[in-house]
Structure formats: structure tokens, C-alpha cells
C-alpha positions as CSV (number, residue, x, y, z in Angstrom):
1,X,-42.1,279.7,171.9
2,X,-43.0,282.3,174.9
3,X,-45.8,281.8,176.3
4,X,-47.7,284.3,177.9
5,X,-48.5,285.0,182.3
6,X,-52.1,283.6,181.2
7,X,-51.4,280.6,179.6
8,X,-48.3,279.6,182.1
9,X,-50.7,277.6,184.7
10,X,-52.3,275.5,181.3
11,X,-48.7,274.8,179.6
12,X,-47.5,273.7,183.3
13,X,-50.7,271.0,183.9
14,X,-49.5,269.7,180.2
15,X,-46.2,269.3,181.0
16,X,-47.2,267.5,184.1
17,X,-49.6,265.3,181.9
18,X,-46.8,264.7,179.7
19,X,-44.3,263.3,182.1
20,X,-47.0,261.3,183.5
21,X,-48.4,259.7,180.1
22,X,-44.1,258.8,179.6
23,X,-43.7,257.2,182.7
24,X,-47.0,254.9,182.2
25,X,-45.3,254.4,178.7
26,X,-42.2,253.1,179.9
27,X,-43.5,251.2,182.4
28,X,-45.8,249.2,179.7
29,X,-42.9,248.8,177.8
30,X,-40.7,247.0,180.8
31,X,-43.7,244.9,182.2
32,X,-45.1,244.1,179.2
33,X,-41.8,243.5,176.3
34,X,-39.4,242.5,178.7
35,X,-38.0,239.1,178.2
36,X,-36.6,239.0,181.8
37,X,-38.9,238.0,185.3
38,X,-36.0,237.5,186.9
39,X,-35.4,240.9,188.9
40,X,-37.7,240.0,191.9
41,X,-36.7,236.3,192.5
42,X,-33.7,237.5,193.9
43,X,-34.6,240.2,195.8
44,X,-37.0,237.9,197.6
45,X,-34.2,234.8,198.1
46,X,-32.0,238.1,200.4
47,X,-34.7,240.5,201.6
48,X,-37.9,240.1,203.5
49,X,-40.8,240.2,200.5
50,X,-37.8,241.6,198.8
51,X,-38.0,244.9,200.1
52,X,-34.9,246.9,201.9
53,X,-36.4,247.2,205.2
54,X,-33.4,248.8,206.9
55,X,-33.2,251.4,204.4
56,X,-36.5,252.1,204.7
57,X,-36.5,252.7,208.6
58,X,-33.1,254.8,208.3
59,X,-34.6,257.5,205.3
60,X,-37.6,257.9,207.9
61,X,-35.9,258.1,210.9
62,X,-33.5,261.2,208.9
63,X,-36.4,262.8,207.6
64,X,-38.1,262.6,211.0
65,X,-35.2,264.6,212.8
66,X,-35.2,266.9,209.7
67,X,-38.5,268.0,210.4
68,X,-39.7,267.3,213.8
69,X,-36.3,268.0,215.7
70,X,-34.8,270.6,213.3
71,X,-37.5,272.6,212.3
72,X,-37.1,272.0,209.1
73,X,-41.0,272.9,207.7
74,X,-41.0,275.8,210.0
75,X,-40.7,279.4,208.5
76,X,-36.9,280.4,208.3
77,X,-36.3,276.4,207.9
78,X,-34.2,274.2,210.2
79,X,-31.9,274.6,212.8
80,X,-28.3,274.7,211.2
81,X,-25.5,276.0,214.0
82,X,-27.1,273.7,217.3
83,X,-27.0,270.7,215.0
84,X,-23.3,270.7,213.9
85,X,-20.5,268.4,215.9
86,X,-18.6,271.5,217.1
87,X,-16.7,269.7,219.5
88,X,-16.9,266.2,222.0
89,X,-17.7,268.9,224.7
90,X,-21.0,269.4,222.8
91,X,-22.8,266.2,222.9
92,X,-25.8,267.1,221.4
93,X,-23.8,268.2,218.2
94,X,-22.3,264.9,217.9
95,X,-25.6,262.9,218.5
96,X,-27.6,264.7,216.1
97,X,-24.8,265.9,213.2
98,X,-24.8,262.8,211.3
99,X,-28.5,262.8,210.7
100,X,-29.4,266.6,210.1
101,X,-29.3,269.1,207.6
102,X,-29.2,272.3,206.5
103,X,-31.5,272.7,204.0
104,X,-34.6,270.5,202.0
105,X,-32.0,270.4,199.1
106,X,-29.8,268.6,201.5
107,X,-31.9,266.3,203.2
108,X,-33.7,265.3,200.1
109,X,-30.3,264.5,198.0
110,X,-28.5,262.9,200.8
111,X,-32.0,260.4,200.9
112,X,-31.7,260.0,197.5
113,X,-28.4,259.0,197.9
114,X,-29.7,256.6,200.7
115,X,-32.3,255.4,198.3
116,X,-29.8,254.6,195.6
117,X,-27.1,252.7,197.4
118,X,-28.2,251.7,200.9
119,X,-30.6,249.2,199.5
120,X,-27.4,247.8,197.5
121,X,-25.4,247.0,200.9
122,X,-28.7,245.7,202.5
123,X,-29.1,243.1,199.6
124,X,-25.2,242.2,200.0
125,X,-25.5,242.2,203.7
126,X,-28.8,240.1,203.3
127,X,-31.4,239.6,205.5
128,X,-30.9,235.6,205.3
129,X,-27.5,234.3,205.9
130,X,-27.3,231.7,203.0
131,X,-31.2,231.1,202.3
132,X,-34.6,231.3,203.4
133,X,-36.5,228.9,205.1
134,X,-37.4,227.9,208.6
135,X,-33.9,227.9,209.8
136,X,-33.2,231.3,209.4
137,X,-35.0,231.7,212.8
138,X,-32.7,229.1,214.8
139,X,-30.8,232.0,216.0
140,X,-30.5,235.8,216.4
141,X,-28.3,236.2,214.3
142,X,-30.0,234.7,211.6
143,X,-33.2,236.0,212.3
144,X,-33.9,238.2,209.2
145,X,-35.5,240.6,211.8
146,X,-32.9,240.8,214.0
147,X,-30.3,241.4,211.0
148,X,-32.6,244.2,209.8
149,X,-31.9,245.7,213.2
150,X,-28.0,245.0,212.9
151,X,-28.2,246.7,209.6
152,X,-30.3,249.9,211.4
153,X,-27.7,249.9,214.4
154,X,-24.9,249.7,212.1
155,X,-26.1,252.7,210.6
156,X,-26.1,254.7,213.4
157,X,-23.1,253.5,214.8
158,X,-21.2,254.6,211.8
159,X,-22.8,257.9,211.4
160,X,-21.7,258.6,215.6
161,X,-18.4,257.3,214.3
162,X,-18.4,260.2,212.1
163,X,-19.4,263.1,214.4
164,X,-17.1,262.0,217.0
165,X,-13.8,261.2,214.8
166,X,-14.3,263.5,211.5
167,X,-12.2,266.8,212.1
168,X,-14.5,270.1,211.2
169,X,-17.9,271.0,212.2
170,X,-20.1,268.6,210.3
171,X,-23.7,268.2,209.6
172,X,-25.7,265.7,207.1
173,X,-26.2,261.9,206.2
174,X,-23.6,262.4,203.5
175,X,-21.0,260.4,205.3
176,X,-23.2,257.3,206.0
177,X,-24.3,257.6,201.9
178,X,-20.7,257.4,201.3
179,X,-20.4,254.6,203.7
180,X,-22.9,252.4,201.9
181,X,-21.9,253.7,198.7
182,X,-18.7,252.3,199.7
183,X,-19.9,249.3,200.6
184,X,-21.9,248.5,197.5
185,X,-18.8,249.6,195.2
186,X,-16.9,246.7,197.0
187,X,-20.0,244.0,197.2
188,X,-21.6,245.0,193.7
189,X,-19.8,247.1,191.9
190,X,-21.8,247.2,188.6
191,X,-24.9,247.5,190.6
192,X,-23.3,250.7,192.3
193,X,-22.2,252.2,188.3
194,X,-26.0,251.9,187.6
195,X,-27.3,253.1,191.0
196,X,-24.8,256.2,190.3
197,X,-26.9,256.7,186.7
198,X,-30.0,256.1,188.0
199,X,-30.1,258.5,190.8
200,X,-29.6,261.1,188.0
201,X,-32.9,259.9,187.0
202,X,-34.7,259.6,189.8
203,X,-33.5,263.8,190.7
204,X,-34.7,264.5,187.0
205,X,-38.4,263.2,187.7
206,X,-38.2,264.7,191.4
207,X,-37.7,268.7,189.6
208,X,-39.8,267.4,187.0
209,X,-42.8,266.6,189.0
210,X,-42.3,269.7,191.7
211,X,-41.5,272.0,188.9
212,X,-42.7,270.8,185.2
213,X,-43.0,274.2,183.9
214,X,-40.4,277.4,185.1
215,X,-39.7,280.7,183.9
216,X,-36.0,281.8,184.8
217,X,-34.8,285.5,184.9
218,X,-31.5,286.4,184.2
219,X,-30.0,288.2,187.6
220,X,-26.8,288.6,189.1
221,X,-26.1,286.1,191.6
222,X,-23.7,285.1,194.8
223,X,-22.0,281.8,193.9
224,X,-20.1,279.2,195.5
225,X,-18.5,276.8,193.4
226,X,-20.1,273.3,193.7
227,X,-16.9,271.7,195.0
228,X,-16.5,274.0,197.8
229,X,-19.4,272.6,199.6
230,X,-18.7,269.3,200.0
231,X,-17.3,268.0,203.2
232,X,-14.4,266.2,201.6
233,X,-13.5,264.9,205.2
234,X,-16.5,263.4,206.2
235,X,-17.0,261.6,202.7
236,X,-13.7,260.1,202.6
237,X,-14.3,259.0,206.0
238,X,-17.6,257.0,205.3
239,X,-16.2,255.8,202.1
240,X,-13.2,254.1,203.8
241,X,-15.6,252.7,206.7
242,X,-18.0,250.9,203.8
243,X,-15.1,249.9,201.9
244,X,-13.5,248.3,204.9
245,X,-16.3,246.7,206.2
246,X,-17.3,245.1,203.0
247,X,-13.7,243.6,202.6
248,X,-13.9,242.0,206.0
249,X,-17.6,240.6,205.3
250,X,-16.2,239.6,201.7
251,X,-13.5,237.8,203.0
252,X,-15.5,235.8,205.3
253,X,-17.8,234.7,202.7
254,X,-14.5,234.0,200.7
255,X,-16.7,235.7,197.2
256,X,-14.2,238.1,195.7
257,X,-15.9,239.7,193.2
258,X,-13.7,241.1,189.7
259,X,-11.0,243.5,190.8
260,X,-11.5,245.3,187.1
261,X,-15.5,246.3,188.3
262,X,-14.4,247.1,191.7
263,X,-11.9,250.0,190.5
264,X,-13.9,251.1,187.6
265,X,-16.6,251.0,190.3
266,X,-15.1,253.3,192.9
267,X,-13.6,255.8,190.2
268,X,-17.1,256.6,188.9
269,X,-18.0,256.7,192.1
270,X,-15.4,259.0,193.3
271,X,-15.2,261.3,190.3
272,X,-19.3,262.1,190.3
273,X,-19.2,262.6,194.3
274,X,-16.4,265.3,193.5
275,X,-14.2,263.3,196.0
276,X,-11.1,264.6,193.7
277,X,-12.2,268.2,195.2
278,X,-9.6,269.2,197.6
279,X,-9.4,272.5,198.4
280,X,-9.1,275.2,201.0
281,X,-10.1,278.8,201.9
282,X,-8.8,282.2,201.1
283,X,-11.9,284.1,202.4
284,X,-15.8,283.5,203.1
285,X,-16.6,283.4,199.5
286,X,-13.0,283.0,198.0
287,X,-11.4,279.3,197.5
288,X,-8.2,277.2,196.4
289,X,-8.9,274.1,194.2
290,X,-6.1,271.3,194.2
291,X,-7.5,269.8,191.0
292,X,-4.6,267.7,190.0
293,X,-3.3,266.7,193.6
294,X,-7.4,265.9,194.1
295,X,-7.5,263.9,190.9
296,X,-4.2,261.6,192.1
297,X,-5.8,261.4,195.2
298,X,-8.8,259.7,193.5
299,X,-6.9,257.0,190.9
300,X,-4.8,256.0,194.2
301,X,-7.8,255.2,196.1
302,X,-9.4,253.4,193.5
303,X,-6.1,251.5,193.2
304,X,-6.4,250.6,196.9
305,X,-9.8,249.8,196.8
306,X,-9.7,247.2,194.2
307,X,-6.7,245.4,195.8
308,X,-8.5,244.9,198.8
309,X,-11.2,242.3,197.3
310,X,-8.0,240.9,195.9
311,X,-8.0,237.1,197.7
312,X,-5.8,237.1,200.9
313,X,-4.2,234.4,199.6
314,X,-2.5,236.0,196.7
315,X,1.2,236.9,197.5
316,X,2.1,240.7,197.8
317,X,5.0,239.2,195.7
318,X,6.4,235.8,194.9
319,X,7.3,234.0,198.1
320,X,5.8,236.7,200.2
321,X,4.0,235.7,203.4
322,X,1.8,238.8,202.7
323,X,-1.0,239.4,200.4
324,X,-1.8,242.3,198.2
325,X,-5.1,242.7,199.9
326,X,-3.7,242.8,203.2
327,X,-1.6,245.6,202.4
328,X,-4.0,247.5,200.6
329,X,-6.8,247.0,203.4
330,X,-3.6,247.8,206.3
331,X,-3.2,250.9,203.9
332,X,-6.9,252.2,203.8
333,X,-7.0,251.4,207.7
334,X,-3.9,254.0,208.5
335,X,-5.7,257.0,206.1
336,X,-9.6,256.2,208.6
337,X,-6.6,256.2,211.5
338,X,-4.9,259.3,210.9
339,X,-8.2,260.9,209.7
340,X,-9.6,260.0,212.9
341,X,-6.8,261.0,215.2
342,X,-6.9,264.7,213.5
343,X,-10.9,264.6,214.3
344,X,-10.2,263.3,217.6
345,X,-7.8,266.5,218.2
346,X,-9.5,268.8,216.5
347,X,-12.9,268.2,218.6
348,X,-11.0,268.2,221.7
349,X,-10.2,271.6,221.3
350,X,-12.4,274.1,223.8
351,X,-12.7,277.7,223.1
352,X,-14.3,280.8,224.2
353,X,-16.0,283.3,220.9
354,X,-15.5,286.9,221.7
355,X,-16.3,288.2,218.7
356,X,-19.3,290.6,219.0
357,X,-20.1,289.4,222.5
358,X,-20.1,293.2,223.4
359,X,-22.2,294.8,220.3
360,X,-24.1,291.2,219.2
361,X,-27.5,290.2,219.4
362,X,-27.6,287.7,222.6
363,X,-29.9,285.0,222.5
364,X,-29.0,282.2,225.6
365,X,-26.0,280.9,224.9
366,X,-25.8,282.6,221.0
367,X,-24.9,285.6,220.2
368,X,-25.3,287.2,217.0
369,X,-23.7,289.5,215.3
370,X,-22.1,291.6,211.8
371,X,-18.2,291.7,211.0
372,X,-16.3,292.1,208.6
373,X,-12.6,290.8,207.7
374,X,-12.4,289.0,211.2
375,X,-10.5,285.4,211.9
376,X,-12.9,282.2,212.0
377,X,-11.9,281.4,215.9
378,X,-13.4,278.0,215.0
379,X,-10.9,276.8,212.2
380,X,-7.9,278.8,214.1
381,X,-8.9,277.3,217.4
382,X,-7.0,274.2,216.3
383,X,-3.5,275.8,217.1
384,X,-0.9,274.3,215.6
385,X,2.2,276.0,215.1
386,X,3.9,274.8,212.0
387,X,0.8,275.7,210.2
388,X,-0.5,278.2,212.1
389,X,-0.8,280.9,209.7
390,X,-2.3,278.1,206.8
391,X,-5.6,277.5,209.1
392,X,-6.4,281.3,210.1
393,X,-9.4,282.2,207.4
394,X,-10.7,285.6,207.8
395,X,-14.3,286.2,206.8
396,X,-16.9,288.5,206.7
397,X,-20.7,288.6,207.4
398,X,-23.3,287.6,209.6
399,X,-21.3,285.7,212.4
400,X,-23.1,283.6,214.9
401,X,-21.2,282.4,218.5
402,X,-21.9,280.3,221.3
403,X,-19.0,279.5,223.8
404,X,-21.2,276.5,225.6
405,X,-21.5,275.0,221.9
406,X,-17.5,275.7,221.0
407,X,-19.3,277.2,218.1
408,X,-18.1,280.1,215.3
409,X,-20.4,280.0,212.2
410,X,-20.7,282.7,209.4
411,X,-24.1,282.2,208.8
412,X,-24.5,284.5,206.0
413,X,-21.7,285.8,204.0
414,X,-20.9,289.5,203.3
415,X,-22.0,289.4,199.4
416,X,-25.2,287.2,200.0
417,X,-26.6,289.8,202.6
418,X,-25.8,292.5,200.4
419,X,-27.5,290.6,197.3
420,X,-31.0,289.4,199.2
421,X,-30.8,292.7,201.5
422,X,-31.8,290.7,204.4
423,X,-31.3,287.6,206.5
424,X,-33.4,285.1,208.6
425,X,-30.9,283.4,211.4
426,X,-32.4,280.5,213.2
427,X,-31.0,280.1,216.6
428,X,-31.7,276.7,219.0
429,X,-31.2,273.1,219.3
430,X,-33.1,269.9,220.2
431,X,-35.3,272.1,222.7
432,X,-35.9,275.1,221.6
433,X,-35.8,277.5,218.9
434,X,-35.8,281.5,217.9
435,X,-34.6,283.5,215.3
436,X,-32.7,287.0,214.5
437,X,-33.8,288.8,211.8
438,X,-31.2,290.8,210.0
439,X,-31.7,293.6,207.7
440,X,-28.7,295.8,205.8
441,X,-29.7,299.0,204.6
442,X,-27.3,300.7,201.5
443,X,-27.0,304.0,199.3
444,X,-25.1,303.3,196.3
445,X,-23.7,306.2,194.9
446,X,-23.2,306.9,191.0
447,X,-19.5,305.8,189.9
448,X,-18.0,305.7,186.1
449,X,-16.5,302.0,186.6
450,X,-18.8,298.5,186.5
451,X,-18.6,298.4,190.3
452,X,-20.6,300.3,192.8
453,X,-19.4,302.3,195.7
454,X,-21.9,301.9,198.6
455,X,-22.0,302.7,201.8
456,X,-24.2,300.5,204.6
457,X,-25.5,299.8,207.4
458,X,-26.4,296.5,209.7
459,X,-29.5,295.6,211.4
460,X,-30.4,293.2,213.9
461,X,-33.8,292.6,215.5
462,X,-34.9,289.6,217.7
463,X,-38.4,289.5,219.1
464,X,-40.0,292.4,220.0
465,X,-37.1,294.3,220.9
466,X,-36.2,297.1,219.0
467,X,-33.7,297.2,216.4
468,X,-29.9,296.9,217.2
469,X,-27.3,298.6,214.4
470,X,-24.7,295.6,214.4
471,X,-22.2,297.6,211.8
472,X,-21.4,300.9,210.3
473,X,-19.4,300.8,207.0
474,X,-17.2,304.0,205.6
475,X,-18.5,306.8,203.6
476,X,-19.1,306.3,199.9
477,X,-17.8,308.6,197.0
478,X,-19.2,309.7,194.1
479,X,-17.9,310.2,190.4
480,X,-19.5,313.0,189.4
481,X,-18.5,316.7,190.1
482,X,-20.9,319.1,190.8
483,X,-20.0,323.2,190.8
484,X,-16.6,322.1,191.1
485,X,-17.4,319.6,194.3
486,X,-17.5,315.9,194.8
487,X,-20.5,314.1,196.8
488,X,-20.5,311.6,199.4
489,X,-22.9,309.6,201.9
490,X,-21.8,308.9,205.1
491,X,-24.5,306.6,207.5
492,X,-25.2,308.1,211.0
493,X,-26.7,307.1,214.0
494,X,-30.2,308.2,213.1
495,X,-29.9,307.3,209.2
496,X,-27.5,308.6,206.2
497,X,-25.7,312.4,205.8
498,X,-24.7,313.6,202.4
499,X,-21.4,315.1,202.6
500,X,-19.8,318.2,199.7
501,X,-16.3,317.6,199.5
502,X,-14.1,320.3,197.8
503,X,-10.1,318.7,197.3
504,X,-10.4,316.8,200.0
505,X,-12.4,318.4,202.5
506,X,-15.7,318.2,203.8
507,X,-17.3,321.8,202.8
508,X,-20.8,320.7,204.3
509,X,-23.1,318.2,205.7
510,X,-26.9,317.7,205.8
511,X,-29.2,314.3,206.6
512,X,-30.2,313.1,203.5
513,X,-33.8,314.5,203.4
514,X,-37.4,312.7,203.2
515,X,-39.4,311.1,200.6
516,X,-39.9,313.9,197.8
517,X,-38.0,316.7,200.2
518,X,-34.8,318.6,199.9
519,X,-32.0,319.6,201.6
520,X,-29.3,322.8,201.0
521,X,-25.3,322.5,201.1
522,X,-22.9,324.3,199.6
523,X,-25.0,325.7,197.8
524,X,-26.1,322.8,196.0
525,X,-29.8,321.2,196.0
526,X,-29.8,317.4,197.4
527,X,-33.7,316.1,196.0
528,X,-34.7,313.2,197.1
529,X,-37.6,311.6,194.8
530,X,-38.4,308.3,196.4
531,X,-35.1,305.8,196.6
532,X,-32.9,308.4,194.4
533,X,-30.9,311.4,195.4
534,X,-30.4,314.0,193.0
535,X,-27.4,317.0,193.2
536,X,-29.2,320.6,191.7
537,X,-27.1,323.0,190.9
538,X,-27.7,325.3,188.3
539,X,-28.8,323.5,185.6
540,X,-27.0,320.8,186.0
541,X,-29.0,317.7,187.6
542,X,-27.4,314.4,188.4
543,X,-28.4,311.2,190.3
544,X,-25.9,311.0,193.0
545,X,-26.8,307.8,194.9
546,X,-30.0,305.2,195.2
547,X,-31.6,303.6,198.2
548,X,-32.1,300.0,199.1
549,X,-33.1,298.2,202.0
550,X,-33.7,294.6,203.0
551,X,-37.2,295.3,203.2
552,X,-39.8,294.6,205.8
553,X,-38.5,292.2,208.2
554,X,-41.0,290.1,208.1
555,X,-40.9,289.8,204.1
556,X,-37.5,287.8,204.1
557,X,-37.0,284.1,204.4
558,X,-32.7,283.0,205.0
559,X,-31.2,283.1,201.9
560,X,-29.6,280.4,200.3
């Protein structure tokens, strides 16, 4: 069925009315058939009126810095580059990376990830010690408030732990969702297989309700596979911190829960987080996927995992003085170790960006600025010389710097600022904030084969000062021959040249002429009729090259 531009606003409300009318459905159908009163009971016996308090304060306190520190509802959205841990020489970067983000889509999934299986290690940590009553006041630590604040500072602790030990420039709350993820897999592992399921649910109704009704357009698209943007690092370092601090709160409680559900647990869990997604770079937009290596990586850890909830008491072997679990916890311990001590060297590291300090846009301590096919000083800067020539990435696009930050970002890649024709870079940190606005201006001239030859320039414009060309790219070719001549466009200082070249050489130049004017060379007619140029000659007319440009600057949000 299509449905027509009129009739779009009516078919959305019923959709909406739809999912609304199935919800109340299913709700009936749990509260009133269901044969089982038993879910709230417990929640009550660990958690204060049986709701996750902790969690509760840690999604707002995230969302808060999201949008009242980062920027996040502001136009251009947050700010990305002053909120990453660039190094221990930065310390806002290491305060604030483990609670921003870099988009809404991030900040919403990693709180749905909080929703799912925070509340899960809050309910295993519990709020009451053994059981309610009277006596869970006798003491701080079994004050159910004061363990709700344990659980908050705990929180915090091991997202700090993150910024200041995981190698790379990180941002997000992924590495604390991992961290209770991991804890829940090893505390309640069935629990975690249905919180896994169930947060596919709960994202579901989330599009549902902001978009019940959509109308997609077939366009051609800049892509970056889904397991190149996960920080694999960062994960595998909060999964290991839950998992080991749920052994060590296990074993004091001496409850060792089924080794079986604990490795099916952390499998499911590993292989829908992509944790099997090792990879590396071979360009801004061009990656190396280790699928098998990843995938052995996974079953091992699973392995390990399970072992560690294994009692302490069981022999590694018979008449051994050490247990399985020890091993398997001692094991887990040296990976968060030498994870750690790479993060630890990695952020020690202090460098100075050069690139585009002399041509870039210079905000404070930023600088802005368009390259192309130039090292990443920030994932080189870790020099090692064995694999020296493994960690230099080149890349190409819109590059920001700071040398008081230790910071090298590409902020928007080559093929994305050709594809939206414009970018929005939002500069700042905790106290302040500006943007950059870039623009990238192109002829595309008429070629036989599937890809197009263009020829570009780069923009850059912050505040009221006037435009700054960041980047000149070569002259473009044309196919088609015209009176026995070839045409190109070449981009000049003041805007674009069309060029006649006869074998080789250049028989004539001319600025490419107005809106609906013409220009002479070589005898041949150049027309310009709005965003196309046309080649005259004769009879013979040709399109020889079309026009695009980002647009107003004020018309384009960042992309991506």
C-alpha cells in the first residue's frame, strides 16, 4: 500500500494508536491471566520499595552531563573532542569521558543498556545485607541508604578507572554498562540472557513511539561497519571489572551460582555486544576485521568466566592446593593488568599537533582544519618501535587539534563531507563552547565510468570572520572530446577555471562564467545554465561538469 503526502500525518496517529491499544493489551493479559504475584515480593525483600535506586540516580546524573555540560540539546549537538580522555595530562578528559557522549543515539543506548542490567547488579548487590527489618540500620554499612550510595560511588569509581587505565581516547558510559553487565552475567546469569532480549524490546517501542510511521528514500550513503565503532578496549575492560568484582562478592557470600548459565550467560552476552569484533585501521573509513581470532577470543573468555564462580574449594586438579577458580580469576586479573598498564602508557604520552596549525581555523587552544592522506599524530604518538609502522593510520578529512588537550580527532571524514557537502564542528569543554562551520564546494565533471572525477574546494568559517579556504584539490578531467580537445576544471583563488587541453597541454583558460553567462576558449563555448556547464562547439553540445555546494552555512547540522 502507498499512501499518499496527505494522508501520511493520519496513517502515523493510527499507527501510534495501534502500538498503544497493544501495549494496554498486553499489559491486561499479564496483570490479569497471570498465575504468578510473585515478581514484586522479591524485589521489595533486596531494594528499597523494590525500586533500583542507584540506577536511577546514575541514568540521571549521565543524562545531566549529556545535556547540561555537553551541549547536547544545543544546535550542532554536544561537545565530542573536549570530552574524550586524551591523555592523564588532560584531567578534564578523564573526569568527564566515562559519562559523555557523542551523539543522542549514544547516550540513549548506552542508558538503555544501564536500564537493562544495572538494576540486575543492584538487586545482587542488595540494598539489605541478608533482610529487611530494623537492623539493617545498626550500621553504615547496612544502611540500605548508605549502600545505595556505595553502589553510586562504585559507579563512578569504575567509570574513572576507565578513563585513566583504558588505552585510546574514549568517551561514553559503555564501559560501566559492560561493567554491570558483567556483573549480572556472573550474579544472575539467566536474568542477564533475558535482560539481553528485552532491551531489544524496550529499543523497538523507543523508534516505535518517536517514529511510528517513516517514509525511507533509497540514497547513496557513507558507511561504517557496525563493528568498527565499538571501543573494544574499553568494553573488555568494564566487563572484566564486573566480572571480577562479582566473583569476590560471590565468594564471600559462598552462593556459586550454575557454571553451565554463567558461560552460556557471558557468550550471549559477548556475541550481541560484538565483543568478538577485533579489528584495526587501514584508513579513516577503511578497516581489518579479525573475525575468527575475535570469535576465539570470545569462547575463551566465556571459559574463564564461568570457572571463576567455580567454588574455591574445588582442586585445579587432584591433590592440587589450587582451585580452578583461583586460576581463572588470577587469569582474568593479568588481561584488566596488562590492559591497564598499556592505558597507563599510552595516556602518559604528551605531544604537540602541527598539523594545520599554520593554514587551520584557530579557536583557543583548537585548531581546525582540512587534510588529506596525513598520519593520526594521536595513535602514532604512542611510539613504539617494534610496531611502529602497525600503529601509523593515515586519514583524511576534517581534522581538529589542540596541543593543551594532547588531542588529534578527524571529526569528519573525507567521504562524509563530500556526501552532506557541509559540516558543523563543535569546539569547547566544561566551560565554554563555539563552533566551525565547514563547507566543501565541488564540480564534477562528466566521465564514461560509474565514478566521478571532481575537483574541490574547503571552506572554513568561525563567527563572523570571513571565510578561510582550508584545501585546494587537483584539477578534474573530463571524458568527452570536444573539436578534438579535452575539458578540465581547475579551482582558483577566487572560484573555478575551465581549462582546453589539446594532448596534453593546456590550450586555454577562462573562469568558469556566471549563472546563465558564457565564456570563449579555444574556440569553444563554455554555458553555464544554473549548476551545469555546457561545452558549444558547432553543433555539438555536451554537459561537461555540474556544481554543488554545501549550501548555506547556516542550513547544515554535523553529519552523522
Amino acid at each position: 500500500m502507498v499512501v499518499g503526502t496527505e494522508l501520511q500525518p493520519v496513517f502515523e496517529l493510527a499507527s501510534f494508536g495501534a502500538l498503544i491499544v497493544a501495549l494496554v493489551l498486553s499489559g491486561l493479559v499479564l496483570t490479569r491471566f497471570s498465575q504468578d504475584d510473585r515478581l514484586l515480593s522479591p524485589l521489595r525483600e533486596r531494594l528499597v520499595l523494590g525500586v533500583p535506586w542507584g540506577t536511577m540516580i546514575v541514568m540521571a546524573l549521565v543524562y545531566a552531563i549529556y545535556l547540561s555540560v555537553q551541549g547536547g540539546d544545543e544546535w550542532g549537538g554536544p561537545i565530542v573532542v573536549g570530552f574524550r580522555s586524551w591523555s592523564l595530562w588532560y584531567p578534564q578528559g578523564i573526569l568527564f569521558s566515562s559519562f559523555s557522549h557523542s551523539s543522542q543515539g549514544h547516550v540513549i543506548g548506552n542508558l538503555l543498556g544501564t536500564l537493562a542490567f544495572a538494576p540486575i547488579a543492584e538487586y545482587a548487590f542488595s540494598h539489605y545485607p541478608q533482610q529487611r527489618g530494623s537492623q539493617s540500620f545498626g550500621s553504615w554499612r547496612a544502611n540500605p541508604f548508605a549502600r545505595i550510595g556505595v553502589f553510586v560511588v562504585g559507579v563512578v569509581l569504575v567509570g574513572l578507572a576507565g578513563a585513566l587505565l583504558v588505552p585510546g581516547a574514549v568517551i561514553g558510559f559503555s564501559g560501566v554498562v559492560f561493567a554491570f553487565a558483567g556483573f549480572a552475567v556472573v550474579t544472575r546469569p539467566i536474568t542477564t540472557v533475558l535482560a539481553i532480549v528485552g532491551i531489544q524490546v524496550v529499543s523497538l517501542l523507543r523508534r516505535a513511539f518517536i517514529t511510528p510511521f517513516e517514509v525511507a528514500v533509497t540514497e547513496p550513503t557513507v558507511v561504517t561497519p557496525s563493528w568498527a565503532n565499538t571501543a573494544l578496549q574499553g568494553h573488555l575492560f568494564g566487563l572484566l571489572v564486573g566480572v571480577v568484582l562479582a566473583a569476590l562478592l560471590v565468594q564471600s557470600r559462598g552462593d556459586w551460582p550454575r557454571l553451565r548459565s554463567i558461560w552460556f550467560a557471558a557468550l550471549v552476552f559477548a556475541v550481541s555486544r560484538s565483543m568478538h569484533a577485533l579489528y584495526w585501521y587501514r584508513g579513516a573509513d577503511e578497516f581489518v576485521f579479525f573475525r575468527a581470532i575475535g570469535t576465539a577470543g570470545v569462547l575463551v573468555m566465556a571459559s574463564l568466566i564461568a570457572l571463576t564462580v567455580l567454588s574455591w574449594e574445588e582442586p585445579f586438579w587432584e591433590g592440587s592446593d589450587i582451585s580452578a577458580g583461583h586460576v581463572a580469576l588470577g587469569l582474568l586479573v593479568a588481561v584488566l593488568c596488562a590492559l591497564s598498564l598499556v592505558g597507563v602508557g599510552y595516556n602518559l604520552v604528551s605531544f604537540t599537533p602541527d598539523q594545520g596549525a599554520d593554514d587551520g581555523i584557530e579557536v583557543r587552544d583548537y585548531t581546525v582544519t582540512y587534510a588529506e592522506d596525513v598520519e593520526n599524530e594521536y595513535i602514532s604518538a604512542f611510539d613504539v618501535p617494534v610496531v611502529r609502522e602497525s600503529l601509523s593510520v593515515n586519514m583524511s578529512g576534517v581534522i581538529v587539534t589542540s596541543g593543551e588537550r594532547n588531542a588529534w580527532a578527524l571529526d569528519t571524514s573525507k567521504e562524509r563531507l563530500a556526501q552532506y557537502g557541509g559540516s558543523l564542528v563543535v569546539l569547547g569543554d566544561a566551560t565554554w563552547r563555539d563552533t566551525v562551520y565547514i563547507n566543501r564546494t565541488e564540480w564534477a565533471v562528466a566521465t564514461a565510468g560509474a565514478e566521478k572525477n571532481t575537483t574541490y574546494k574547503v571552506y572554513g568559517t568561525h563567527d563572523d570572520e570571513p571565510r578561510r579556504l582550508l584545501y585546494t584539490a587537483e584539477q578534474a578531467l573530463a571524458d568527452p572530446v570536444v573539436n578534438g580537445s579535452r575539458i578540465a576544471v581547475a579551482p582558483t583563488e577566487a572560484f573555478y577555471e575551465v581549462l582546453v587541453v589539446d594532448n596534453g597541454s593546456v590550450a586555454g583558460t577562462a573562469p568558469i562564467p556566471a549563472h546563465n553567462e558564457t565564456a570563449e576558449v579555444d574556440g569553444i563555448t563554455f554555458v553555464r545554465e544554473d549548476d551545469t556547464l555546457y561545452a558549444v562547439y558547432e553543433r555539438t553540445r555536451i554537459a561537461v561538469a555540474t556544481y554543488r555546494t554545501g549550501g548555506q552555512l547556516d542550513t547544515f547540522s554535523r553529519p552523522g
